[in-house]
N, CA and C of each residue as an Amber inpcrd file, in Angstrom:
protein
   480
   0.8520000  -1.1850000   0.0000000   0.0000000   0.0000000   0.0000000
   0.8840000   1.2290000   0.0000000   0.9160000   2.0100000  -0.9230000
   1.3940000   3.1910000  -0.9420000   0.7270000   4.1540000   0.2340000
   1.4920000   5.1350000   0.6800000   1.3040000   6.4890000   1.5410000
   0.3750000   7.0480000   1.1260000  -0.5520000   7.2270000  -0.0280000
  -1.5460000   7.9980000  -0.4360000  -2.8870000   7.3160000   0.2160000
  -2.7530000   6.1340000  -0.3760000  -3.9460000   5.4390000   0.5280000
  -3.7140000   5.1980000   1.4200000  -2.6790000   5.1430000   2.1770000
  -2.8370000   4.9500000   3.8410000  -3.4210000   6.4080000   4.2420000
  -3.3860000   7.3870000   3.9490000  -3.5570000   8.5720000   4.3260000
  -4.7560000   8.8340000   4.6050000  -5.8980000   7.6990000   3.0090000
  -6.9720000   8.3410000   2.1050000  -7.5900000   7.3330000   3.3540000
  -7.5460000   6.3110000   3.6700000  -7.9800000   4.9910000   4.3960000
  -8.3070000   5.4520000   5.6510000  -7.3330000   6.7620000   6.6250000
  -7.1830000   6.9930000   7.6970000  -8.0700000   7.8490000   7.9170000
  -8.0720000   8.7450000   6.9620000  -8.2380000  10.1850000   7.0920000
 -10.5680000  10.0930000   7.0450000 -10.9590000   8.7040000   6.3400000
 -12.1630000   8.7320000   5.9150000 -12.9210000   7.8430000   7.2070000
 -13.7300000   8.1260000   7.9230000 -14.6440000   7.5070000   8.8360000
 -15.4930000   6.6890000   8.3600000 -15.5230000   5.6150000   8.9890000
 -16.8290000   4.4600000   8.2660000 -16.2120000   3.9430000   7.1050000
 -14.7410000   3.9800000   6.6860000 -14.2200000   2.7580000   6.1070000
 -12.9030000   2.2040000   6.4830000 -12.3560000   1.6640000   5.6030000
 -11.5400000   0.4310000   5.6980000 -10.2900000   0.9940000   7.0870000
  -9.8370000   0.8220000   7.5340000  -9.0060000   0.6020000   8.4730000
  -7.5550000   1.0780000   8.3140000  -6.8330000   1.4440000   8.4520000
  -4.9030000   1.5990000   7.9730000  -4.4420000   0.1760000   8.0350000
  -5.0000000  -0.8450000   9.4860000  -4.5910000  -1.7200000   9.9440000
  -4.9570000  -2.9410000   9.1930000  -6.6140000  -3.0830000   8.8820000
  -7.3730000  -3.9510000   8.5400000  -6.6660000  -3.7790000   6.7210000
  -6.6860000  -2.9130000   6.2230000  -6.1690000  -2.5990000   4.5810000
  -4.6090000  -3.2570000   4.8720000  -3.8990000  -3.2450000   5.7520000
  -2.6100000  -3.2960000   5.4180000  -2.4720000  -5.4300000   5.4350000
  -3.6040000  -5.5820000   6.2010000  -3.4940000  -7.0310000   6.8510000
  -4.2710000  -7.8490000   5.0750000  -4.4900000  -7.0890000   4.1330000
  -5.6070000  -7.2590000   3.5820000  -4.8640000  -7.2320000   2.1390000
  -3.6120000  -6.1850000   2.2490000  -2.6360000  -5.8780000   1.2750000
  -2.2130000  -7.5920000   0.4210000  -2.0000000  -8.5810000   0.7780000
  -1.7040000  -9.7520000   0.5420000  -2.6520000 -10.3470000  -0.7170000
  -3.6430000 -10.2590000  -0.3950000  -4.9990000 -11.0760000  -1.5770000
  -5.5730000  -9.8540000  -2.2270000  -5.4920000  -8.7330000  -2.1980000
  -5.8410000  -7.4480000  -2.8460000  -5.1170000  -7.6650000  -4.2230000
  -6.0230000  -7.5110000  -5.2300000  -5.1270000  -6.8770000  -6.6290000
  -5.8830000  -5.2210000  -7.2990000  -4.6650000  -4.6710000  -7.5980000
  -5.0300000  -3.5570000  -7.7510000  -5.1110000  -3.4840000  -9.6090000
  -6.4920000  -2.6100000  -9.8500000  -6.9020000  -2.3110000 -11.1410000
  -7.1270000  -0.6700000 -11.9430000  -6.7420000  -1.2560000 -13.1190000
  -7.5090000   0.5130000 -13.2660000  -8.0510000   0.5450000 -14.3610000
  -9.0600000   1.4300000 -14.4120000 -10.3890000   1.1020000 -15.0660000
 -10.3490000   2.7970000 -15.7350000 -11.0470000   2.1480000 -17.0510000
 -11.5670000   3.6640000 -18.0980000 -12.8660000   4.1820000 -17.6840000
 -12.9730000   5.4630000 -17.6340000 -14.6910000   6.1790000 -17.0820000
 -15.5360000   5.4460000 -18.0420000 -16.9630000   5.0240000 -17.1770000
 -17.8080000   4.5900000 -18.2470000 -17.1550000   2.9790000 -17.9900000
 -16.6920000   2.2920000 -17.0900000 -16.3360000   0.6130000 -17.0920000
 -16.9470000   0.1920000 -15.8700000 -17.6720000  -0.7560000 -16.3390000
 -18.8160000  -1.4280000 -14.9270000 -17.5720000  -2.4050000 -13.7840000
 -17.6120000  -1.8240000 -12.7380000 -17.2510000  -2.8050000 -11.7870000
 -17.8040000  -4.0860000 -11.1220000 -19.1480000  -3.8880000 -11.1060000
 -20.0980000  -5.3600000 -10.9860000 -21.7290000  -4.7470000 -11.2550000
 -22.2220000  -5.3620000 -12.1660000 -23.7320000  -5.4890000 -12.3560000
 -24.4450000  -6.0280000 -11.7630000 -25.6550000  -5.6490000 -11.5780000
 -26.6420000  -5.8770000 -10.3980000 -26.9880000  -6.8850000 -11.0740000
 -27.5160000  -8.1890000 -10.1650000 -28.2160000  -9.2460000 -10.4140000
 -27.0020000 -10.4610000 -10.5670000 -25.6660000  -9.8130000 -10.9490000
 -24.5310000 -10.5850000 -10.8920000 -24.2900000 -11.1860000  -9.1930000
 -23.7480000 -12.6450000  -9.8470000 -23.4310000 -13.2840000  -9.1510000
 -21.9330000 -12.1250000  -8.2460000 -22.1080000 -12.0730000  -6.9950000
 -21.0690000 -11.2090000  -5.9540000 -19.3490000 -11.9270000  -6.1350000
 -18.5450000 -11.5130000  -6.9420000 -17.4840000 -12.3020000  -7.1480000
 -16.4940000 -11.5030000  -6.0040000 -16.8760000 -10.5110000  -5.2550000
 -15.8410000  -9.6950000  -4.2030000 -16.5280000  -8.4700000  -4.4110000
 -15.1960000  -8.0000000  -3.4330000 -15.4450000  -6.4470000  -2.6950000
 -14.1270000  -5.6800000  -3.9580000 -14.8970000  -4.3590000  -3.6830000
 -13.6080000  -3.1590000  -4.6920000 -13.5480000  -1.9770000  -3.6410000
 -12.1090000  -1.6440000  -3.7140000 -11.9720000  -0.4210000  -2.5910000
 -11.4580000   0.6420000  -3.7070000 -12.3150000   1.6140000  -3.9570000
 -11.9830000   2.4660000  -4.3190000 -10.4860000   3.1680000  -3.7870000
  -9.0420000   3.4420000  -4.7980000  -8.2000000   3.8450000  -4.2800000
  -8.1830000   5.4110000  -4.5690000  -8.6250000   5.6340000  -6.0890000
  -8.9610000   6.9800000  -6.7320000  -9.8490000   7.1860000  -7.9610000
 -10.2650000   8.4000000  -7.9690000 -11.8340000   8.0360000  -9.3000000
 -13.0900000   8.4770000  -8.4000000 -13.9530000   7.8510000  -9.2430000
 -15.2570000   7.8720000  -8.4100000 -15.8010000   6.9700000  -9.3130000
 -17.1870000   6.5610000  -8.6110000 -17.5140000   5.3590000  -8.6360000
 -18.9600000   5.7250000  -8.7670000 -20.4880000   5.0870000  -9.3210000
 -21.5170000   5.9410000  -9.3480000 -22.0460000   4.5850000  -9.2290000
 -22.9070000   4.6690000  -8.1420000 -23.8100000   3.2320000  -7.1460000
 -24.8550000   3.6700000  -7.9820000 -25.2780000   2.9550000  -9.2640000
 -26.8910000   2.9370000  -9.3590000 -28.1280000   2.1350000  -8.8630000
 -29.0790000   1.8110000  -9.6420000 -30.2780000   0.8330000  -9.2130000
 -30.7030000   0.8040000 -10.7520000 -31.1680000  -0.7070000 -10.7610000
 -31.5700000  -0.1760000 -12.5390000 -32.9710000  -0.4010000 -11.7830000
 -34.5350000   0.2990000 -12.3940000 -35.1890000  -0.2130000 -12.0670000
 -36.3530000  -0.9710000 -12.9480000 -37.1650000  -1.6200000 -12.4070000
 -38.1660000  -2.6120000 -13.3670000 -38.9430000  -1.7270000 -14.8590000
 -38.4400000  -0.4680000 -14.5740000 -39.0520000  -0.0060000 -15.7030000
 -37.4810000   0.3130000 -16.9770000 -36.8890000  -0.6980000 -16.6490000
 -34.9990000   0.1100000 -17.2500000 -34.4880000   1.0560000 -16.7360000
 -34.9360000   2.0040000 -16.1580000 -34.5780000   3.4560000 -15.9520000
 -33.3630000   3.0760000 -14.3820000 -32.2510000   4.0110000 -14.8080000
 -31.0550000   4.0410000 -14.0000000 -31.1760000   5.2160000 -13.0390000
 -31.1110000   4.6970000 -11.4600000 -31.3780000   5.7000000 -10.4310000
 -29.9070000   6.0470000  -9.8130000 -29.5520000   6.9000000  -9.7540000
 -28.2020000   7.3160000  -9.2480000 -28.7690000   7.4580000  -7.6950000
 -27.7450000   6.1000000  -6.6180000 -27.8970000   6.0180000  -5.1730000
 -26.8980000   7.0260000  -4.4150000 -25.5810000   7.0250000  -4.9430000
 -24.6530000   7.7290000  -4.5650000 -23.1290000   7.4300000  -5.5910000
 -22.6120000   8.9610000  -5.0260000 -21.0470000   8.5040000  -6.0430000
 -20.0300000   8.0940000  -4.7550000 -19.1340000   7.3120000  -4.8550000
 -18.2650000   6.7170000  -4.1670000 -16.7570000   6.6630000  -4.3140000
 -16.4690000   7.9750000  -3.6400000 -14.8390000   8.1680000  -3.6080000
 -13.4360000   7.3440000  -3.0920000 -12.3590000   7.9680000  -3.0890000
 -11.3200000   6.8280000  -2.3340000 -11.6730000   6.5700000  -0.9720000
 -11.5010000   5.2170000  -0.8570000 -11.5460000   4.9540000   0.3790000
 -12.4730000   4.1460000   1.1960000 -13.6930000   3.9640000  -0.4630000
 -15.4100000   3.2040000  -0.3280000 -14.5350000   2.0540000  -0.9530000
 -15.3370000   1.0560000   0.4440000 -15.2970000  -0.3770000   0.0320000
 -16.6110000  -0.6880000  -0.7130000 -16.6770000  -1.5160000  -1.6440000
 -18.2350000  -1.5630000  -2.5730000 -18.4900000  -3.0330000  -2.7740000
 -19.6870000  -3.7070000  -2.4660000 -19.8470000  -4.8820000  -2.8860000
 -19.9660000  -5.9750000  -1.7020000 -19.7470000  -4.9540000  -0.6950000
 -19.1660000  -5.8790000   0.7190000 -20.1440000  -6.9130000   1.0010000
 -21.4530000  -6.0990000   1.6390000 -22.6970000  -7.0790000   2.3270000
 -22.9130000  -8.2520000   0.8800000 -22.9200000  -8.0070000  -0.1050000
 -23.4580000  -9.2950000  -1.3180000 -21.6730000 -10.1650000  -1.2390000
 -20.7700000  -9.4310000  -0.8180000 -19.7440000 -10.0400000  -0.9990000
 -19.7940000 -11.2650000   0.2880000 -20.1180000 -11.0560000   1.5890000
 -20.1380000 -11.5420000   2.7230000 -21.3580000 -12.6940000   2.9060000
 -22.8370000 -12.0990000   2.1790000 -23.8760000 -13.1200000   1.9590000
 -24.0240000 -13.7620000   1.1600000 -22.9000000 -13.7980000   0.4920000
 -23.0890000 -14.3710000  -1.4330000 -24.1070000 -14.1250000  -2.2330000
 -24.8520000 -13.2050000  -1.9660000 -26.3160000 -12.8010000  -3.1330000
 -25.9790000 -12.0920000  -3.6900000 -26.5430000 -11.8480000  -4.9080000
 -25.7460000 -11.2000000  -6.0750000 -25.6740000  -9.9400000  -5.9860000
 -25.3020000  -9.1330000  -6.5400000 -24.9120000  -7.5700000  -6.3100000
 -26.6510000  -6.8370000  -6.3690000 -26.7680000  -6.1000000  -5.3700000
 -28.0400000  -5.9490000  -5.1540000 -27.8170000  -4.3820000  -6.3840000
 -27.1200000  -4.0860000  -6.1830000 -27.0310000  -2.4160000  -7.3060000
 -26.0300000  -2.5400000  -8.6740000 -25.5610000  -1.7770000  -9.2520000
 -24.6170000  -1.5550000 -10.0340000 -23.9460000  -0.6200000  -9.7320000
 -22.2710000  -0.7400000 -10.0030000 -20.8090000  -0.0550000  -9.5180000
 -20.7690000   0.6410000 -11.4080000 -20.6630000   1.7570000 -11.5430000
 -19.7380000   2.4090000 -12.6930000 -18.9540000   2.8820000 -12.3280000
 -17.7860000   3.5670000 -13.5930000 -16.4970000   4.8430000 -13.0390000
 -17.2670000   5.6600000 -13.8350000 -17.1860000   6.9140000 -12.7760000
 -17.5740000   8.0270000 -13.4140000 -16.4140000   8.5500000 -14.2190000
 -15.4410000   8.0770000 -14.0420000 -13.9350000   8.9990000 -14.5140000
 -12.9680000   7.7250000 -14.3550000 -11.8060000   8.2710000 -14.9340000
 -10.9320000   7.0470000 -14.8840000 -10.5870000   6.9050000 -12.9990000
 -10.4970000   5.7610000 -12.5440000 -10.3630000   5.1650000 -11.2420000
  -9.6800000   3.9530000 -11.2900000  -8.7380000   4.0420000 -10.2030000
  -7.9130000   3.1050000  -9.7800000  -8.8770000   2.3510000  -8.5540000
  -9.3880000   0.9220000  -8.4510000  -9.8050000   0.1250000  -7.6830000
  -8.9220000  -1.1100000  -6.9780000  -8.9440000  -1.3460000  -6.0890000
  -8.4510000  -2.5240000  -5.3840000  -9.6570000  -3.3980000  -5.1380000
  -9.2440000  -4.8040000  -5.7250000 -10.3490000  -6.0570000  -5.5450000
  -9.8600000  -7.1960000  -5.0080000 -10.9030000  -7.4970000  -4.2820000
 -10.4120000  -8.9670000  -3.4750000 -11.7360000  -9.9380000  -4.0820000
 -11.2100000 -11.0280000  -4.3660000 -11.8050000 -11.9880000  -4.7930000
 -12.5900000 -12.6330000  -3.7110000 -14.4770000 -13.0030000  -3.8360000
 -14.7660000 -13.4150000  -2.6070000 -14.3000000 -14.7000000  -2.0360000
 -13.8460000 -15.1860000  -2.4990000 -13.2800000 -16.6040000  -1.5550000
 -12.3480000 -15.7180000  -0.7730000 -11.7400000 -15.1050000  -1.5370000
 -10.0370000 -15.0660000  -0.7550000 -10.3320000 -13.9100000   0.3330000
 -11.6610000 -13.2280000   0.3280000 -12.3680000 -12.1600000   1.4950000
 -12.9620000 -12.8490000   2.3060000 -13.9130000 -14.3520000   2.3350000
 -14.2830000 -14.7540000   3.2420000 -13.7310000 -15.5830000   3.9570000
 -12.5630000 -16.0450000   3.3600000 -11.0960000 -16.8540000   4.0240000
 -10.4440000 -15.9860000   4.7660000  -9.6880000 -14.9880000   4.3480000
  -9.2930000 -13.9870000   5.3430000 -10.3040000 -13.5770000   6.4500000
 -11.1870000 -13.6940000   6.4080000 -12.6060000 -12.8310000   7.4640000
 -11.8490000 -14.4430000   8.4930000 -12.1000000 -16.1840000   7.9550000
 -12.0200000 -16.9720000   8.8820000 -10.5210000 -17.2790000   9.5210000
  -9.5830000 -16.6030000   8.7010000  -8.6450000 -16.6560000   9.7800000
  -8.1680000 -15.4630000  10.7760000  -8.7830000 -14.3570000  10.4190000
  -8.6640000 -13.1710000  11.1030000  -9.9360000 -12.5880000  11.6480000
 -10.4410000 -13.6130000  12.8920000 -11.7060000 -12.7420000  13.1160000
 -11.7400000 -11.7130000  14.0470000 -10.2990000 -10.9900000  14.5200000
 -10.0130000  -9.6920000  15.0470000 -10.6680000  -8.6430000  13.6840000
 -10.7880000  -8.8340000  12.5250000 -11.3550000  -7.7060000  11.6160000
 -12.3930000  -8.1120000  11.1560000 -13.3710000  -8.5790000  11.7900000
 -14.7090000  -9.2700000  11.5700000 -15.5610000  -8.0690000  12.4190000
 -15.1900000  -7.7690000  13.5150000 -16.0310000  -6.6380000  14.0360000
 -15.7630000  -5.0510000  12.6940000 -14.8550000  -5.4210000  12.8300000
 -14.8640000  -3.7100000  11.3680000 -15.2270000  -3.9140000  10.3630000
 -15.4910000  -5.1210000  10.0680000 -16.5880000  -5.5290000   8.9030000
 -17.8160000  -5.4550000   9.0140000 -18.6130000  -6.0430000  10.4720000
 -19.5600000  -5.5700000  10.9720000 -19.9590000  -4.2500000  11.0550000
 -19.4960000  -3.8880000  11.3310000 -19.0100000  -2.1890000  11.5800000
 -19.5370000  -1.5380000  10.3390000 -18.5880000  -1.9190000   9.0110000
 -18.3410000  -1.3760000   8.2870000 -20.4250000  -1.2510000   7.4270000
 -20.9180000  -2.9410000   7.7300000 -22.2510000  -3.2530000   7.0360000
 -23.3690000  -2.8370000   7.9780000 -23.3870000  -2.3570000   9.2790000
 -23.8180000  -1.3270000   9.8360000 -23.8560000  -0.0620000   9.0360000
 -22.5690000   0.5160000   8.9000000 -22.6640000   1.9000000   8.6940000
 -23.5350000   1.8130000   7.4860000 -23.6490000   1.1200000   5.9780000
 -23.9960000   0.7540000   5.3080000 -25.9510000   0.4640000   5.4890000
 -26.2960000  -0.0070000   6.2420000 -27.2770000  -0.0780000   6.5010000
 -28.2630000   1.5440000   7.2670000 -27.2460000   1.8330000   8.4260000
 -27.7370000   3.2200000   8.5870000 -28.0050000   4.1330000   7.4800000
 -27.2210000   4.2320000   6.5400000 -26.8100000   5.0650000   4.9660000
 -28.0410000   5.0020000   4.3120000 -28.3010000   3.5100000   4.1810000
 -29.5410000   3.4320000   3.2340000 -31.1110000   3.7720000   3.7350000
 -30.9840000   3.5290000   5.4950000 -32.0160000   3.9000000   6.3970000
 -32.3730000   4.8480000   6.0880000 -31.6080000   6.0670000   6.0270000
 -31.2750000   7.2960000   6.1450000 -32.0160000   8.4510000   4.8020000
 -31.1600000   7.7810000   3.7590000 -31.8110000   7.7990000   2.2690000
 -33.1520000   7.6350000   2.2230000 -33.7210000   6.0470000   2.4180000
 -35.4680000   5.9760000   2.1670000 -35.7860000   7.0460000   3.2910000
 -35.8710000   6.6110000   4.3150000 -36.6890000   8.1040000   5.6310000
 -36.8300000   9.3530000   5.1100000 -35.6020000  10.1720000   4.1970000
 -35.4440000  10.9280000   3.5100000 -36.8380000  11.0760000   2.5390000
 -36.2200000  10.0040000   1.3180000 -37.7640000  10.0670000   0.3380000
 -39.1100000  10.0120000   1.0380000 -39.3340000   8.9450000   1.8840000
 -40.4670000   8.9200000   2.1650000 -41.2260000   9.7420000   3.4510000
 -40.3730000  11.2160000   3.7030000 -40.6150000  11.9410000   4.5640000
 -41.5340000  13.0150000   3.5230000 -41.7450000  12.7900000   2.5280000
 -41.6400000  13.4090000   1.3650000 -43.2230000  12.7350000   0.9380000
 -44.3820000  12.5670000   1.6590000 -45.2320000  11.7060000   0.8110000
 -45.6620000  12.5280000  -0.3590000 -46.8320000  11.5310000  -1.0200000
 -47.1840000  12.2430000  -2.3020000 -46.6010000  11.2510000  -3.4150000
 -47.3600000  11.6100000  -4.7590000 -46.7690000  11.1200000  -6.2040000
 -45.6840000  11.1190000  -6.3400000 -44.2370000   9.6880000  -6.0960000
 -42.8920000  10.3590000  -6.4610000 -42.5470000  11.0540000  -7.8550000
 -41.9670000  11.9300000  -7.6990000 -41.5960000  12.7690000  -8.6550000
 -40.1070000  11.8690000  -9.8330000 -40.5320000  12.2840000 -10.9300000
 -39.3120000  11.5290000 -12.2460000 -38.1620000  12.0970000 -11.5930000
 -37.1480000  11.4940000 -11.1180000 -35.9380000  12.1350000 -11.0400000
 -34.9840000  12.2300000 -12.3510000 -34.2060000  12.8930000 -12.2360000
 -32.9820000  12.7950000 -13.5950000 -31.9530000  12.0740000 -12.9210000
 -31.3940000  11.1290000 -14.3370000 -30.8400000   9.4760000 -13.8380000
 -29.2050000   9.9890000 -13.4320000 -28.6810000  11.5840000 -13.2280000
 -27.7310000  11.3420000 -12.7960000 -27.6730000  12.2340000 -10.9440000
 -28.8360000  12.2590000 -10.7290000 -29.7470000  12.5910000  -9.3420000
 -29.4210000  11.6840000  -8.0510000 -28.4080000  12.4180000  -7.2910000
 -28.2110000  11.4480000  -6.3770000 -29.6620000  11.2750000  -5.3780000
 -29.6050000  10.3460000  -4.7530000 -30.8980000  10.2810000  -3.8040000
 -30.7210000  11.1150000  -2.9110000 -31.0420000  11.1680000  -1.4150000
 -30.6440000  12.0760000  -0.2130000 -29.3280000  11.5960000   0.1750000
């Protein structure tokens, strides 16, 4: 791990660890991707987690009518894919690059093998699908504080 991401890792609350990333450095391969390149499609089988190192990243939803809902964009330092990576169900959203981005990926075997021999970083994983869950809490309460006819959003519209 280079000094940039230890910095980017430290410096961001509610993700990956200095400690937990460095223990993690071993089965990590690092990628880099052209803006406009899917990191995992929804409905796909969960093949791992991607840690954003630099770039951004744009969490959609496709929904039953085709139409693409922008959930959030995801800078250095977002782990992505985790909870489908940990339950094995397939990627509940879709990962794009908004811009060219450098990602780090761990393959899910080699993430839920590490989770069983290191279950000192099993609570910051917990941790981590907590914070994740509050996030999305947070978002719907948002919309649906809001009753009434939902309104068409524009598909590059983050949610709350």
């Amino acid at each position: 791990m280079d000094i940039s991401m230890r910095a980017i890792v430290v410096s961001l609350p509610g993700r990956l660890s200095a400690d937990l990333w460095q223990a993690m450095r071993g089965i990590v391969s690092v990628r880099e991707y052209p803006a406009g390149a899917t990191l995992f499609e929804q409905g796909n089988p969960a093949s791992g987690v991607f840690i954003v190192e630099s770039g951004q990243v744009r969490v959609v939803l496709r929904t039953a009518q085709s139409r693409t809902q922008l959930l959030e964009i995801s800078g250095p330092g977002t782990i992505l894919g985790l909870s489908e990576t940990v339950s094995g169900e397939p990627y509940r959203v879709s990962a794009e690059t908004s811009d060219p981005t450098t990602a780090a990926f761990v393959p899910r075997e080699e993430f839920v093998s590490f989770l069983r021999d290191h279950s000192d970083y099993c609570m910051q994983v917990v941790q981590l699908l907590s914070e994740d869950l509050h996030s999305l809490y947070h978002k719907f309460r948002n919309i649906s504080a809001h009753p009434g006819r939902p309104r068409l959003r524009p598909a590059d519209e983050q949610l709350n």
